[in-house]
N, C-alpha and C positions, 0 to 999 in steps of 0.2 A: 545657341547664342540668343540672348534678350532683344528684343525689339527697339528695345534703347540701344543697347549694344552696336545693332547691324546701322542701325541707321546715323548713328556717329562714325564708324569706320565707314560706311557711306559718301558722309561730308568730307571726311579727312580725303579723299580718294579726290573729288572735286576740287578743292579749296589747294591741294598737294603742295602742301605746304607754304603758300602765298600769305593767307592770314593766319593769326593767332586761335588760340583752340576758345578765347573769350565771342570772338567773332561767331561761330560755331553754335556756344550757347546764347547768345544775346539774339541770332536766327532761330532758334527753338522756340525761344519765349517768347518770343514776337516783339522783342525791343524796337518802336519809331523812331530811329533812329537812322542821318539820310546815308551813312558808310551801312548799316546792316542792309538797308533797301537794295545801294546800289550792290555791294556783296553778291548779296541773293538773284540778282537782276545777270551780273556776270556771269556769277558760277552755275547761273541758269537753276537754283534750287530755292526760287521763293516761294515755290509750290510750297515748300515743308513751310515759310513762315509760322510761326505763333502753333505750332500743333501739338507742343508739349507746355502750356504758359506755367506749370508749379512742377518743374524741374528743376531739382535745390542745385548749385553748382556742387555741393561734395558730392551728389548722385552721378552727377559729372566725370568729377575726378575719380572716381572710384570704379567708372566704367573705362577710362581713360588708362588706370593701372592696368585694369584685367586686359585690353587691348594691346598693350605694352610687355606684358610679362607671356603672354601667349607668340606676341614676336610676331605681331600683324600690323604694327605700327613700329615706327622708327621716331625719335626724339631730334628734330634739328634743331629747335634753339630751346629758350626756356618758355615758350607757350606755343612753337610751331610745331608740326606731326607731319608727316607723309605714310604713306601705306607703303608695306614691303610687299614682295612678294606669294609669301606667304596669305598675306592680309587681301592680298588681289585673287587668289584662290578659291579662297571660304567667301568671298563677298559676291564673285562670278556664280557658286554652289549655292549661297543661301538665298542671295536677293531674291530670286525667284518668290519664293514665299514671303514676299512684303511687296507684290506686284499693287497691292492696296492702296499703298501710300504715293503712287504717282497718279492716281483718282483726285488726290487732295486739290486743292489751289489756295493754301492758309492767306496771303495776302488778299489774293480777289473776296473770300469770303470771309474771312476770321469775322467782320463786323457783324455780319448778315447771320451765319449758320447757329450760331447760338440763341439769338433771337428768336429765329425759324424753329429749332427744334423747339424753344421752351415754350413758344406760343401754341404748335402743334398738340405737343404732350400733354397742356393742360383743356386744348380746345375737346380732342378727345376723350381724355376722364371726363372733364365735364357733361358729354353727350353722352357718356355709357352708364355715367350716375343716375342722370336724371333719365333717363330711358328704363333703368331698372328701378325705378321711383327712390333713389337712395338720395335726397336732397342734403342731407345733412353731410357729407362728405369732406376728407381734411385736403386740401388742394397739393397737389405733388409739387406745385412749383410756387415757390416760397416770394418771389420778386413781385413786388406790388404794381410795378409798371404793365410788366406782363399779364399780370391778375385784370388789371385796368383797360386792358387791352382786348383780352379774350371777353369781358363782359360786354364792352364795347359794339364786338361784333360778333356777339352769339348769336343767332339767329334764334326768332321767335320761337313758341311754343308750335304753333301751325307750320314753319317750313323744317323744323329740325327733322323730320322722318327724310323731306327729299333733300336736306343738305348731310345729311351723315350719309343718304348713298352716293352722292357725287364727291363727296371727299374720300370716299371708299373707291370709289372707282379710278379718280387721280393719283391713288399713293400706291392701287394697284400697277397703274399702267406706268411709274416711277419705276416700284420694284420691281417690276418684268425685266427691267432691263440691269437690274443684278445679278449675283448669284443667288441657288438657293440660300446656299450657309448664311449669303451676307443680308437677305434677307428677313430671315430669321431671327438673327441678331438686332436688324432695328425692330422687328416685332414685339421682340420679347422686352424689350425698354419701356413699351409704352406701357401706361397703368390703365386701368379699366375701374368698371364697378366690384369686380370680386377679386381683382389681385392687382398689387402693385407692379410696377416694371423692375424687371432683375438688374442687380447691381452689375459693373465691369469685372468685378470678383468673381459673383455669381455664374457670370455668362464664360470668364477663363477656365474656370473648373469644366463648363458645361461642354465646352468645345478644345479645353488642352491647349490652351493656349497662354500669352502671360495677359495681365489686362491692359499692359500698352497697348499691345496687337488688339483686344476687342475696343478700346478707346478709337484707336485711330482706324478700324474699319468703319466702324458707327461713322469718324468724323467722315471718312473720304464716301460713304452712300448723302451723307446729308449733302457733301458738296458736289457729288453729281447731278443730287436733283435741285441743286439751284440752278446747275445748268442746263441741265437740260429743260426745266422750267423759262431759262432767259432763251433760249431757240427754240422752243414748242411749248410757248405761254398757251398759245386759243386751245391746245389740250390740257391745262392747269388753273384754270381760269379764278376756283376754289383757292388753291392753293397760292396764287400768285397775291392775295392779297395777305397775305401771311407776311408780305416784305413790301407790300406797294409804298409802306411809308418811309422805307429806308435809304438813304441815298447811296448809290452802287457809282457813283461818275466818279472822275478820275482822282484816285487817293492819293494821299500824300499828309505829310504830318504837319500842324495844323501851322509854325512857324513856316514852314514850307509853302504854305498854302497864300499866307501875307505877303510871302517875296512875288507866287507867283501873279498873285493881281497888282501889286504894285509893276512888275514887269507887264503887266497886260495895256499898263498908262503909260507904256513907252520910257519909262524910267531905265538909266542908266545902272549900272550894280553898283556905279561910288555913289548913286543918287538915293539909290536904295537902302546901301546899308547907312548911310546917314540919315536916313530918314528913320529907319529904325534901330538907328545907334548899336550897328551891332559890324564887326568886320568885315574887311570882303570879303575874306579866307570862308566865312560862316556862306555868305549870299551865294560863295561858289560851288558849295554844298547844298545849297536850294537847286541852283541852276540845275547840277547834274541831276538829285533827282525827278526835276522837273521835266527833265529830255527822257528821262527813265519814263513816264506817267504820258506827257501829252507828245503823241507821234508823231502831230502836226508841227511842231517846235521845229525849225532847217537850225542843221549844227552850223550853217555859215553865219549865223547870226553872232555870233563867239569866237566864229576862227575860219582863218581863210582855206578854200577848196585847197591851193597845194599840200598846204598842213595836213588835213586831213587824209591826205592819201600817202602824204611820208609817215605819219604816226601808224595809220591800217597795215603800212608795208612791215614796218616795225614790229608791230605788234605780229602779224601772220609768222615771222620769221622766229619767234620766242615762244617757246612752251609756259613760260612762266608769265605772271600777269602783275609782278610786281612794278611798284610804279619808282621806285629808285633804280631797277635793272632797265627800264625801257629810257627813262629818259636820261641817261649816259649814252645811249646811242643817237639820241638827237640832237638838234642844233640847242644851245644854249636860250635862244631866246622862244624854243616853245614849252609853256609853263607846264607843272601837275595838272594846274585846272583844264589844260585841252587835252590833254593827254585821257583825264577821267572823262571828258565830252565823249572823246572818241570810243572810249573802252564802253561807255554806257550802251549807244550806240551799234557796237559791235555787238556787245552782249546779250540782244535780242533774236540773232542770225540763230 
């Protein structure tokens, strides 16, 4: 089974039939959007955020057939799926071998790790060029920002001997804490002065694998070591300036982000969204993701403590997470919007 493959009968298995199979892909590609956030935030799978962003939807649907005619997926509506039996089987057997992909954290890093690697990759060739006096060299990484960046803070001609060993020594004491294979793998990416870094094609042949599987190893080692760079910077010291310009605080999309400093001036949500002319149905969909992002946020600021413990009782007592099945079981006067507070909320546990 494809790496695409496992990891959509994956979702389906989570998601079990609550959302539509666009929800699914709009979570791969990393769509900003505050229903995919909160989604991902519920179903506890925004680790995968944005890990596949050029994922065409027929690649989709066409993994979605072969899911469906093998009889490991079941059809409930016209874009819902559940996992059968079957499908709970080969996904308990395979997943093993894709243990890689819960390394990832696509939301926490998706900004940061592409950065990270393409400033790395070029600060490297650069140091291995000029070291084997090969000045004339074609730059592997094409982004002029990037280019702008690495010139920036290349180090002089006098410290480059002792900054290529302490960045050797950081990316070592990184990979120690991989495998070999998957070390290996970031190895062979990087370009030098006598060879370029091997393509995801190149490195699936080399290891029998497909190049989703070598894509998203590569992604899930680049996002370990930003974490473990964000817990054991004073041993990264090198490497943590590779992201010191980047803002890592609390994400959220950028509409989102207008509701939440207008709410930081004590504005009401009808104050708000007349302020920015846009629905409350919309501001109430900031709110939630905003409870999803800042943990200091009290849900009694939107809804009273009893509520909140009749919605949790409700929800504990239903497998399903739909929000037209939950709220038939409650009182008429507690709305979607507290409903999604609470589920946010919950969905951190």
């Amino acid at each position: 089974m494809s790496t695409i493959t496992l990891i959509l009968l994956y979702l389906i298995s989570l998601f079990n039939g609550d959302r539509t199979i666009s929800g699914i892909y709009h979570l791969l590609k990393g769509k900003r959007s505050s229903q995919t956030i909160q989604d991902g935030h519920l179903y506890q799978c925004l680790f995968l955020f944005g890990i596949l962003p050029r994922l065409l939807r027929d690649d989709l649907d066409q993994v979605l057939e072969e899911l469906l005619s093998n009889h490991y997926i079941k059809q409930e509506s016209e874009l819902t799926y559940k996992i059968t039996k079957k499908g709970e089987e080969i996904l308990r057997r395979e997943l093993k071998e894709l243990d890689y992909i819960f390394y990832l954290n696509g939301w926490k890093h998706k900004g940061a790790s592409t950065l990270f690697w393409s400033r790395l990759v070029l600060t490297i060739q650069s140091l291995s060029c000029l070291e084997a006096k090969s000045h004339h060299f074609f730059p592997i990484i094409k982004d002029e920002q990037v280019k702008g960046w690495v010139k920036k803070h290349f180090p002089k001609q006098s410290n480059r001997k002792q900054f290529s060993i302490r960045l050797y020594e950081e990316l070592f004491f990184l990979l120690s804490k991989v495998s070999k294979e998957e070390a290996e793998i970031f190895t062979y990416k990087l370009s030098g002065s006598h060879r370029i870094g091997l393509t995801n094609e190149q490195l699936a042949s080399m290891y029998q694998k497909d190049k989703e599987a070598i894509q998203l190893i590569h992604l899930s080692i680049v996002h370990r070591m930003l974490d473990e760079m964000q817990v054991n910077g004073h041993q990264t010291p090198f490497l943590n300036t590779f992201i010191s310009d980047i803002n890592r605080s609390i994400q959220m999309t950028n509409s989102t982000r207008q509701t939440y400093l207008l709410m930081k001036r004590g504005l009401s949500l009808e104050e708000i969204a007349t302020q920015r002319n846009l629905k409350v149905n919309t501001i109430e969909d900031h709110i939630v993701e905003i409870m999803l992002e800042d943990k200091s946020l009290e849900l009694t600021s939107f809804i009273e403590e009893e509520e909140v413990e009749l919605i949790s009782e409700v929800i504990a007592n239903n497998s399903n997470k739909k929000l037209s099945d939950l709220k038939k079981q409650l009182p008429m006067d507690i709305s979607f919007f507290k409903i999604r507070l609470v589920l946010a909320r919950l969905g951190e546990r």
